[in-house]
TORLOVEX-290561 format. One record per residue: residue in one letter; residue number from 1; x negated, y, z negated of N, C-alpha, C in turn. Coordinates in nm, 3 decimals, decimal comma. Layout:
<nodes>
<type: A; seq: NUM; n.X: X; n.Y: Y; n.Z: Z; ca.X: X; ca.Y: Y; ca.Z: Z; c.X: X; c.Y: Y; c.Z: Z>;
...
</nodes>
This chain:
<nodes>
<type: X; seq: 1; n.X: -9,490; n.Y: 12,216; n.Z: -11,935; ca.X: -9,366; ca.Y: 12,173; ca.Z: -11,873; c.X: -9,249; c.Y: 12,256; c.Z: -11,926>;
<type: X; seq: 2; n.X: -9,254; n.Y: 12,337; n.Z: -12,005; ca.X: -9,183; ca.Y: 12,404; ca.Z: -12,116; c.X: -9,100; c.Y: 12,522; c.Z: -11,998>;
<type: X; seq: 3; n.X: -8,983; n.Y: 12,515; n.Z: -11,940; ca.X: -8,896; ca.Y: 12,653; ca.Z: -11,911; c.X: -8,959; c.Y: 12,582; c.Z: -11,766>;
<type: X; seq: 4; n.X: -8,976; n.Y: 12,488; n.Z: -11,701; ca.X: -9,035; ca.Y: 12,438; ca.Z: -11,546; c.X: -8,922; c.Y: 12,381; c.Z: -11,525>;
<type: X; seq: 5; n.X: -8,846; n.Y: 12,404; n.Z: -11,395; ca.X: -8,742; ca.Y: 12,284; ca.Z: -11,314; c.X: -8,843; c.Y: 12,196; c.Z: -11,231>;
<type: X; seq: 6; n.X: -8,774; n.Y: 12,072; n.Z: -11,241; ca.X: -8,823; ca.Y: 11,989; ca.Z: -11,170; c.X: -8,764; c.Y: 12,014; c.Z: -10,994>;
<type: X; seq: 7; n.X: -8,866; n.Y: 12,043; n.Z: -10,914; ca.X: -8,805; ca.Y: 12,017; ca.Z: -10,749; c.X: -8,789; c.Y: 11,969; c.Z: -10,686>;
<type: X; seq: 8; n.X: -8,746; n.Y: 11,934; n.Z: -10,542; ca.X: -8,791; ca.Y: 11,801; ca.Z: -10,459; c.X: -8,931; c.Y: 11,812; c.Z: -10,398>;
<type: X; seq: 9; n.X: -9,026; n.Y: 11,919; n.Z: -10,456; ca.X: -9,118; ca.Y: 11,896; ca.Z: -10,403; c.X: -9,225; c.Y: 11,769; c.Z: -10,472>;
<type: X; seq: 10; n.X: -9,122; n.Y: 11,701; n.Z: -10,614; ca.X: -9,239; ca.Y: 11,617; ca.Z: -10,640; c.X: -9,180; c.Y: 11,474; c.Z: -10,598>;
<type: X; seq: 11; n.X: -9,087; n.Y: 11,453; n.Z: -10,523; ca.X: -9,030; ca.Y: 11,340; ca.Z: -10,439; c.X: -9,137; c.Y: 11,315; c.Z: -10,341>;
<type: X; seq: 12; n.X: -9,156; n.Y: 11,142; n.Z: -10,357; ca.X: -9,237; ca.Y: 11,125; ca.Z: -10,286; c.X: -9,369; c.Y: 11,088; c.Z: -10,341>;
<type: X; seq: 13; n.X: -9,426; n.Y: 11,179; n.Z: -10,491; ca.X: -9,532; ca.Y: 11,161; ca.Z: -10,566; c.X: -9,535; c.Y: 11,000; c.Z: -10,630>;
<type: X; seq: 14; n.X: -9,625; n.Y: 11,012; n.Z: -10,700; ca.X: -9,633; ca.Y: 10,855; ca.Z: -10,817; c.X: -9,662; c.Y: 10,950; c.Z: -10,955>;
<type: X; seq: 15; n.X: -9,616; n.Y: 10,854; n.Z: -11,024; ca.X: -9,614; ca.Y: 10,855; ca.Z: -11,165; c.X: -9,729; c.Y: 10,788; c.Z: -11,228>;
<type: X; seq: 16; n.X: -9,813; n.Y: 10,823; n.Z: -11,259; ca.X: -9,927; ca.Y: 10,692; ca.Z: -11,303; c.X: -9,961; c.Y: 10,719; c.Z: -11,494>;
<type: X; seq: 17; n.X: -9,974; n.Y: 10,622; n.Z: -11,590; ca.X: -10,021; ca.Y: 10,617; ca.Z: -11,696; c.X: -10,111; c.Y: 10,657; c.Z: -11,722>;
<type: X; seq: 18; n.X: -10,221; n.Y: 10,720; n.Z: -11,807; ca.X: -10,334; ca.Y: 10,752; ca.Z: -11,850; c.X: -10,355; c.Y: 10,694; c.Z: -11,957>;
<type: X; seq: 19; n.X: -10,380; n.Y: 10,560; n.Z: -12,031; ca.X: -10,410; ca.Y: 10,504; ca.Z: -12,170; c.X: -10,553; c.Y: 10,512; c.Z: -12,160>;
<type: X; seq: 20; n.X: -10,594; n.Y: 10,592; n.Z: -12,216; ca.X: -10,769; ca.Y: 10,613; ca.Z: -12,274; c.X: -10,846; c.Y: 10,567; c.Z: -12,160>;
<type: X; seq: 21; n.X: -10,919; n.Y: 10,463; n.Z: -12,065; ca.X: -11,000; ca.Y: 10,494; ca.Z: -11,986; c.X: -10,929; c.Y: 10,308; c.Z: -11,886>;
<type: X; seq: 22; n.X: -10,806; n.Y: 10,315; n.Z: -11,898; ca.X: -10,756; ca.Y: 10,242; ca.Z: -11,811; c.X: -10,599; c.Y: 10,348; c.Z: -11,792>;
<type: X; seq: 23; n.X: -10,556; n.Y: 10,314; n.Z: -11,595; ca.X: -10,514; ca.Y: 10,358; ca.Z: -11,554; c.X: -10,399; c.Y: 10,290; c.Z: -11,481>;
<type: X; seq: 24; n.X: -10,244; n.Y: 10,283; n.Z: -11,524; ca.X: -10,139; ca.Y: 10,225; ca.Z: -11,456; c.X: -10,018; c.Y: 10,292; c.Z: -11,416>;
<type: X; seq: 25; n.X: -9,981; n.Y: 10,263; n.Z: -11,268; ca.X: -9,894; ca.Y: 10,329; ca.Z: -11,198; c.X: -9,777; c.Y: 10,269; c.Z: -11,271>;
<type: X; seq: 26; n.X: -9,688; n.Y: 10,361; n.Z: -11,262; ca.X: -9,572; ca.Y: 10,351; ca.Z: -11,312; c.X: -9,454; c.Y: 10,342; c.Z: -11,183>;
<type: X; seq: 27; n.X: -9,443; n.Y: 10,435; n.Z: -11,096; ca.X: -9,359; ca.Y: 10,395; ca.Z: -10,962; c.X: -9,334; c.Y: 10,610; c.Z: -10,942>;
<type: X; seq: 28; n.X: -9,295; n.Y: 10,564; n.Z: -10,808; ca.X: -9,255; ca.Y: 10,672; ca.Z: -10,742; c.X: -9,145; c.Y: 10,763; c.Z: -10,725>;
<type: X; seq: 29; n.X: -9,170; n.Y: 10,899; n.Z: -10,779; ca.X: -9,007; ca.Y: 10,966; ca.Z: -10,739; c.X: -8,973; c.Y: 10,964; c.Z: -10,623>;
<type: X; seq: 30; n.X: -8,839; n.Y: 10,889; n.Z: -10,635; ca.X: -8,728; ca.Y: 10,888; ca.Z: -10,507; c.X: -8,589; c.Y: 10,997; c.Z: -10,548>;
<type: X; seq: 31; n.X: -8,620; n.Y: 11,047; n.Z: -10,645; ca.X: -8,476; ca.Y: 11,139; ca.Z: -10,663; c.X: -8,499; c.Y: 11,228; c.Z: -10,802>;
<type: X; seq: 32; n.X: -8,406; n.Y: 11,340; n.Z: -10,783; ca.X: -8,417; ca.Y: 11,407; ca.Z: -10,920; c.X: -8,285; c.Y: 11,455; c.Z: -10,976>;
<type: X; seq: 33; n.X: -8,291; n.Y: 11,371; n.Z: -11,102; ca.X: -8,099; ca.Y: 11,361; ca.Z: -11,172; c.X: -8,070; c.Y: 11,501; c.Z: -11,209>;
<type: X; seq: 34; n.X: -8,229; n.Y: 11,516; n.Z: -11,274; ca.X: -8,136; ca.Y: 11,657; ca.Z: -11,359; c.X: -8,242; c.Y: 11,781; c.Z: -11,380>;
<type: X; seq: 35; n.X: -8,272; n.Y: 11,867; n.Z: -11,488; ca.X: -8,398; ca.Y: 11,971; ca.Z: -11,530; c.X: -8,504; c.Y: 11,881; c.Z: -11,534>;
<type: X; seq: 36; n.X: -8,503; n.Y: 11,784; n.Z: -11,645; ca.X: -8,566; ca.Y: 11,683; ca.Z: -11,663; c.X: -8,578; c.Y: 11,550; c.Z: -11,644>;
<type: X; seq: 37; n.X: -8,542; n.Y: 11,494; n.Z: -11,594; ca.X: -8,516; ca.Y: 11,350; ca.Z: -11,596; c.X: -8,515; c.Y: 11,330; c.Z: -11,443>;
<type: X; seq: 38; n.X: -8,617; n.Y: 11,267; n.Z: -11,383; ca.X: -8,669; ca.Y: 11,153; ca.Z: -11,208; c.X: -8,645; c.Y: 11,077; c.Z: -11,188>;
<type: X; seq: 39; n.X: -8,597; n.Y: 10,992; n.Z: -11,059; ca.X: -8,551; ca.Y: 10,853; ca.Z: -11,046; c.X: -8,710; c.Y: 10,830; c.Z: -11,032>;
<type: X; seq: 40; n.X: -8,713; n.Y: 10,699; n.Z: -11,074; ca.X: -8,861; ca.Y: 10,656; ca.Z: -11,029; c.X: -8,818; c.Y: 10,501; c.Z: -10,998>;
<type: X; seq: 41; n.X: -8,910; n.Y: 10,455; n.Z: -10,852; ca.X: -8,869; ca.Y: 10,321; ca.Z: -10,779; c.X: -9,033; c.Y: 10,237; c.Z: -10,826>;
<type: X; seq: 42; n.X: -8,962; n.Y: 10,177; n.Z: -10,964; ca.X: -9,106; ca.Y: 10,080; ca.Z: -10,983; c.X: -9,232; c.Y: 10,064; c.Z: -10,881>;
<type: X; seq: 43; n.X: -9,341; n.Y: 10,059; n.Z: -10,930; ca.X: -9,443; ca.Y: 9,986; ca.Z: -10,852; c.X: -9,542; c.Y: 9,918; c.Z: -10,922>;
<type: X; seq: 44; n.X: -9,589; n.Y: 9,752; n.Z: -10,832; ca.X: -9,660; ca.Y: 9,695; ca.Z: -10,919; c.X: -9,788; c.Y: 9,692; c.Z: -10,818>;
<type: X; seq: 45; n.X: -9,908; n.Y: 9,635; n.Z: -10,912; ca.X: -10,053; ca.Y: 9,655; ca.Z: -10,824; c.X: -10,034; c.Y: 9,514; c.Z: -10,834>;
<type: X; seq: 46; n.X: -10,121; n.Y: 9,483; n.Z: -10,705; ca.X: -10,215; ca.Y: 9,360; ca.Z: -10,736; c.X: -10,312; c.Y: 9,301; c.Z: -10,775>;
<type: X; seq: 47; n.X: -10,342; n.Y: 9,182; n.Z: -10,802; ca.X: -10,462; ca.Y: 9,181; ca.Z: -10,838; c.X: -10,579; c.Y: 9,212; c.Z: -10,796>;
<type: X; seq: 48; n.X: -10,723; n.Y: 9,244; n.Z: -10,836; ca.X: -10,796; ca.Y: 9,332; ca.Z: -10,769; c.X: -10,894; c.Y: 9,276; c.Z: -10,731>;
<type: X; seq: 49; n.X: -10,873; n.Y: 9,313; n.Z: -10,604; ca.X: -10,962; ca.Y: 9,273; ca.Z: -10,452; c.X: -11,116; c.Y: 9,277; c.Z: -10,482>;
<type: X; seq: 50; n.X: -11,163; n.Y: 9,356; n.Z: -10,551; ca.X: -11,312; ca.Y: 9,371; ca.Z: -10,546; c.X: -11,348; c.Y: 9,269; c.Z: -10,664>;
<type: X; seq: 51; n.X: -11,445; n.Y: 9,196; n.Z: -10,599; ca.X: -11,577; ca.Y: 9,124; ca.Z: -10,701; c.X: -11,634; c.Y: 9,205; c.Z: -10,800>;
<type: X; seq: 52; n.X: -11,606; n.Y: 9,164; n.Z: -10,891; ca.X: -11,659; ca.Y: 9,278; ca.Z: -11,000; c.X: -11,828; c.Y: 9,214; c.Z: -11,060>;
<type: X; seq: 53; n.X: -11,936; n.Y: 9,306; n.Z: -11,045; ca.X: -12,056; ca.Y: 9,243; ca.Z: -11,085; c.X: -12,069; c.Y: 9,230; c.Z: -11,240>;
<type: X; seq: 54; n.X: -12,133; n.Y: 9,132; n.Z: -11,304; ca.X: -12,155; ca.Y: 9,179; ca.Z: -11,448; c.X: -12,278; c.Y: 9,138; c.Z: -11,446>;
<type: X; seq: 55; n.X: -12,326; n.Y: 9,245; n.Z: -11,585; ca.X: -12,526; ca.Y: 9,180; ca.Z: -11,607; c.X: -12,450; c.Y: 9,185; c.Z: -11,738>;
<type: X; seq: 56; n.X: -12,588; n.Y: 9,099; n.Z: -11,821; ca.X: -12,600; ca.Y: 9,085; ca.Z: -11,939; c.X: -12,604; c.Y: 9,275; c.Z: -12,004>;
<type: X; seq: 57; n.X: -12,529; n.Y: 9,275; n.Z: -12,147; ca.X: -12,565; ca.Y: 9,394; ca.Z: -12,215; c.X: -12,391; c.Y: 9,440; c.Z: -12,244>;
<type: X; seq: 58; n.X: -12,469; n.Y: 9,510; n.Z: -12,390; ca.X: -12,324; ca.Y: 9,555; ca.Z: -12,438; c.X: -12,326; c.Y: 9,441; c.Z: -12,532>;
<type: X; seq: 59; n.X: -12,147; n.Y: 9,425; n.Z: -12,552; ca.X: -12,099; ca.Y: 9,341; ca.Z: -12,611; c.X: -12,129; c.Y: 9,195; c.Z: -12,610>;
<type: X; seq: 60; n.X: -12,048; n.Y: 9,219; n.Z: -12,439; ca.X: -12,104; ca.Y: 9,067; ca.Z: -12,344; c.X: -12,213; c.Y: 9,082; c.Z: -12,224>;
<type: X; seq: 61; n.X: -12,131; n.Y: 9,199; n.Z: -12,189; ca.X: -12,176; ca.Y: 9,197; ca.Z: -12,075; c.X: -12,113; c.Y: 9,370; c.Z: -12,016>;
<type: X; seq: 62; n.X: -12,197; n.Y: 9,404; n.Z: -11,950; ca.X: -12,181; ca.Y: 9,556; ca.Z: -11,821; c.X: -12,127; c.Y: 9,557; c.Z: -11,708>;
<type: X; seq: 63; n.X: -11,999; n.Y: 9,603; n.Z: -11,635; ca.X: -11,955; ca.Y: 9,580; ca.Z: -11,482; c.X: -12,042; c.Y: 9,719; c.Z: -11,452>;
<type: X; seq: 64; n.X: -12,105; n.Y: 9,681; n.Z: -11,383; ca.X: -12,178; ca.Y: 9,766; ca.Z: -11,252; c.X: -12,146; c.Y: 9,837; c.Z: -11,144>;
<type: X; seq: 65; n.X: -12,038; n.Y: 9,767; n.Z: -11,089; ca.X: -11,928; ca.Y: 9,830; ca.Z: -11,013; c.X: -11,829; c.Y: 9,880; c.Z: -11,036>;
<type: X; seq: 66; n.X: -11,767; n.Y: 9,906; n.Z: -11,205; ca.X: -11,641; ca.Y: 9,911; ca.Z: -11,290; c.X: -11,544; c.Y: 10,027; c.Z: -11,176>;
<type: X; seq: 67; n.X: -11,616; n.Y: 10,158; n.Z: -11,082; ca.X: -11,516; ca.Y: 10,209; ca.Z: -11,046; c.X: -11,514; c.Y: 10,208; c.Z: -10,888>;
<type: X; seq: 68; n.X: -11,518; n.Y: 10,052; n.Z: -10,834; ca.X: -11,499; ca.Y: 10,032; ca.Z: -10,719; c.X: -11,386; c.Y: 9,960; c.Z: -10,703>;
<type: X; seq: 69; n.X: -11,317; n.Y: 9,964; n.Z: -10,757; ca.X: -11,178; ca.Y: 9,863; ca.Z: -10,795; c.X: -11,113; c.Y: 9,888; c.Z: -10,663>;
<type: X; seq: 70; n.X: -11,028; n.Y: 9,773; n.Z: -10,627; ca.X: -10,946; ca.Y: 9,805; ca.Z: -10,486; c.X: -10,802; c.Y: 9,749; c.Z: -10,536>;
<type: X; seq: 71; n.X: -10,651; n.Y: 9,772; n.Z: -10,546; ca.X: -10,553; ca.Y: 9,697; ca.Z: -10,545; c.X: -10,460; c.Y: 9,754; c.Z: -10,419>;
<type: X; seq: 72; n.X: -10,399; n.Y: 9,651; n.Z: -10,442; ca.X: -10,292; ca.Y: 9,668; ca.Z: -10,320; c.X: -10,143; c.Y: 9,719; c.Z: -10,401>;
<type: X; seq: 73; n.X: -10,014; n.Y: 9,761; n.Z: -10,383; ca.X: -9,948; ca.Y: 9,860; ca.Z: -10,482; c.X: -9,795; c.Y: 9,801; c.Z: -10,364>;
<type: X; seq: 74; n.X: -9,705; n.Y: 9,718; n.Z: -10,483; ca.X: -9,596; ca.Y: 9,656; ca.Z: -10,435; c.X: -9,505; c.Y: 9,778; c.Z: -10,458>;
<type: X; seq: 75; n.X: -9,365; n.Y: 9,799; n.Z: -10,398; ca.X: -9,253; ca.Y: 9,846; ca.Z: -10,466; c.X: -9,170; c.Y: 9,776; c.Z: -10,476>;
<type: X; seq: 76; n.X: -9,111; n.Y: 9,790; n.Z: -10,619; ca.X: -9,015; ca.Y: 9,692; ca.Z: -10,636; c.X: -8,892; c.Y: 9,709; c.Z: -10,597>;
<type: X; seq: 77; n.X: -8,766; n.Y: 9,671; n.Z: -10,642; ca.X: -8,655; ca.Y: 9,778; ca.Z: -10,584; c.X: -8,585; c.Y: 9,788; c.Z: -10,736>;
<type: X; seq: 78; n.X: -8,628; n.Y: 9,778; n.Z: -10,820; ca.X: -8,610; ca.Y: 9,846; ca.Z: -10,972; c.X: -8,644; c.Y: 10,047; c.Z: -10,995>;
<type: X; seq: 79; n.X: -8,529; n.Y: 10,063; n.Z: -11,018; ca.X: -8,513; ca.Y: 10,214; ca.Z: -10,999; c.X: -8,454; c.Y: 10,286; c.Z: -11,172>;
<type: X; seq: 80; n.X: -8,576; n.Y: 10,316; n.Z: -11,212; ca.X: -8,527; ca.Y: 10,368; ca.Z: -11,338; c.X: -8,589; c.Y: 10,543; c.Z: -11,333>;
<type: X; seq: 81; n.X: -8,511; n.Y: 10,569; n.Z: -11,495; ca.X: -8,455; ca.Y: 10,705; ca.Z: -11,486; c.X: -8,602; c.Y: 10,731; c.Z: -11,581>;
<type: X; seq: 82; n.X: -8,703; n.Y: 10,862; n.Z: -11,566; ca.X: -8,821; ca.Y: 10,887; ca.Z: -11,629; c.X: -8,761; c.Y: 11,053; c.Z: -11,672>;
<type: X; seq: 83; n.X: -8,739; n.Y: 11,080; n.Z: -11,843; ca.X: -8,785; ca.Y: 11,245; ca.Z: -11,879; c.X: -8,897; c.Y: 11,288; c.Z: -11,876>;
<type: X; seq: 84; n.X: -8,950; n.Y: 11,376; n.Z: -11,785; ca.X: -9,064; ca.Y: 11,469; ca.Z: -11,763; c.X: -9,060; c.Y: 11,571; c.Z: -11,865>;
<type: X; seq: 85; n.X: -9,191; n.Y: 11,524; n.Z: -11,978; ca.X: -9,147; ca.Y: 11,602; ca.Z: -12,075; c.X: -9,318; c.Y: 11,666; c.Z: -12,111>;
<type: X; seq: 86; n.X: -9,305; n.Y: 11,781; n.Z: -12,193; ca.X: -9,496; ca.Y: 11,802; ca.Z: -12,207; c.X: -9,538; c.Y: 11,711; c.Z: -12,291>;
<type: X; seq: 87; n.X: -9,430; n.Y: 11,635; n.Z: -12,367; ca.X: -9,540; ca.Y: 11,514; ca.Z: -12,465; c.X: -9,530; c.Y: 11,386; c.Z: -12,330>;
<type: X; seq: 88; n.X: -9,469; n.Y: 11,340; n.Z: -12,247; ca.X: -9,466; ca.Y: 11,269; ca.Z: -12,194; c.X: -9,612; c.Y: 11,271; c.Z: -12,065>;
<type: X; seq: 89; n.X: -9,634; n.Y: 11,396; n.Z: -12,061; ca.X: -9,715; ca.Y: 11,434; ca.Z: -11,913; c.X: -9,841; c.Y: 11,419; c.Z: -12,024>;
<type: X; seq: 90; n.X: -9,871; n.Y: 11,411; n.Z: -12,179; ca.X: -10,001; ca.Y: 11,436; ca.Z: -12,234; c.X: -10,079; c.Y: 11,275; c.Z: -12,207>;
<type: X; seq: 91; n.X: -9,980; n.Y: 11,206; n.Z: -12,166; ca.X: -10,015; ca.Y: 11,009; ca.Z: -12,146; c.X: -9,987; c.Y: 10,992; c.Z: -12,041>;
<type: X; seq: 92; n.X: -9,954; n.Y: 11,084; n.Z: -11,947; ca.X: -9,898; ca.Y: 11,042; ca.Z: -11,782; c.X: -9,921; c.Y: 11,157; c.Z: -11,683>;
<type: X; seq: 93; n.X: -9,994; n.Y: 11,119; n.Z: -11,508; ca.X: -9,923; ca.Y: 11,207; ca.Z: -11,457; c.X: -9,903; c.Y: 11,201; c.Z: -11,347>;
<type: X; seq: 94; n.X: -9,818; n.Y: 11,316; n.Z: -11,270; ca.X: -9,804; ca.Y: 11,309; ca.Z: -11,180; c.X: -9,942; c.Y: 11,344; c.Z: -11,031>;
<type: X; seq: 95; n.X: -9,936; n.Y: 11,214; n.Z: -10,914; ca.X: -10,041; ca.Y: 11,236; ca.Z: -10,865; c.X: -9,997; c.Y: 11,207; c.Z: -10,734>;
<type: X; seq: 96; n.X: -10,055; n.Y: 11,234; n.Z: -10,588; ca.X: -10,052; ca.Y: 11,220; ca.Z: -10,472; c.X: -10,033; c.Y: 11,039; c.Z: -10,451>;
<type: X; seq: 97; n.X: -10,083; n.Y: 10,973; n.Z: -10,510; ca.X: -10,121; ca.Y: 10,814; ca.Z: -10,451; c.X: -10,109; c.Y: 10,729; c.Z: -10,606>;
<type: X; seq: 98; n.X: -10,074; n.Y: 10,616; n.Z: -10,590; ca.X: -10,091; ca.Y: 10,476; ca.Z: -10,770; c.X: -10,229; c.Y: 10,467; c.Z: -10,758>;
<type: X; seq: 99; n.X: -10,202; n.Y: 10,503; n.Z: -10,845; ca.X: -10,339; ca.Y: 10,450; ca.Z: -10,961; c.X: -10,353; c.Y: 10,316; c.Z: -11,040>;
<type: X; seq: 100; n.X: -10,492; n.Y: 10,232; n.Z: -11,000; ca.X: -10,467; ca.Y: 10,131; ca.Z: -11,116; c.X: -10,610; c.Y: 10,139; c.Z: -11,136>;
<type: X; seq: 101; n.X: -10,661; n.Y: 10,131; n.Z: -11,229; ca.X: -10,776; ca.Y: 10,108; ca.Z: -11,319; c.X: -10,838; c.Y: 10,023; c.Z: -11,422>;
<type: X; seq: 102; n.X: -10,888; n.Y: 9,926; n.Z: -11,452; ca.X: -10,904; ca.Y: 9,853; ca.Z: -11,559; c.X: -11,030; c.Y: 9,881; c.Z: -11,608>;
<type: X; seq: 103; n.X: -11,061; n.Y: 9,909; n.Z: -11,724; ca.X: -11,230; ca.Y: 9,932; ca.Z: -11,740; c.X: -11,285; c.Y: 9,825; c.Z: -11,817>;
<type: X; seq: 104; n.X: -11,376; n.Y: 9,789; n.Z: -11,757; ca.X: -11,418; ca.Y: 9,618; ca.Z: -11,809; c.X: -11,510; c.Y: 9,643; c.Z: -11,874>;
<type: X; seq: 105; n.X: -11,584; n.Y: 9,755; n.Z: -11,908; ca.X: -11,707; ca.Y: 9,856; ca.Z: -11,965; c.X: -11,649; c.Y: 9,856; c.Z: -12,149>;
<type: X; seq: 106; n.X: -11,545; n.Y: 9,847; n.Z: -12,155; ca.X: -11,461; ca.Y: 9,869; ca.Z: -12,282; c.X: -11,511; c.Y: 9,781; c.Z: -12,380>;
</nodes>
């Protein structure tokens, strides 16, 4: 990210989290303040649509289906300011569509 302007070509994208092997949207650029720094328009998921199978094994138990997950993806009208930074993009990134992920395998 080091010497990169931010453009309007990433208006429009999502912002999504990467924490180790679960995955949360953060919200969408709707604007760009400055070199660094995106408006981003919250977004929340819903809860998730798919039946998740479990068998015995593991800890408790194994989801079988862990990456068939389905949510549905609200916008809120909460509009905060995100620095696009290279330590920031090493836990986040930018992607075409929200992401939500939970890994029940954990």
């Amino acid at each position: 990210m080091k010497n990169q302007i931010l453009t309007s070509e990433l208006i429009g994208k999502y912002i999504n989290r990467y924490g180790y092997s679960d995955i949360n949207p953060i919200g969408k650029i709707v604007g760009i303040k400055s070199k660094t720094i995106v408006l981003v328009q919250r977004i929340e998921a819903s809860e998730n649509k798919t039946k998740m199978n479990f068998e015995v094994g593991g800890f408790s138990a194994i989801c079988t289906n862990n990456w068939n997950q389905e949510y549905d993806f609200t916008e809120l009208s909460e509009v905060i300011e995100v620095r696009i930074s290279k330590s920031f993009l090493k836990g986040a990134r930018i992607d075409e569509t929200p992401v939500k992920h939970y890994d029940y395998n954990f």
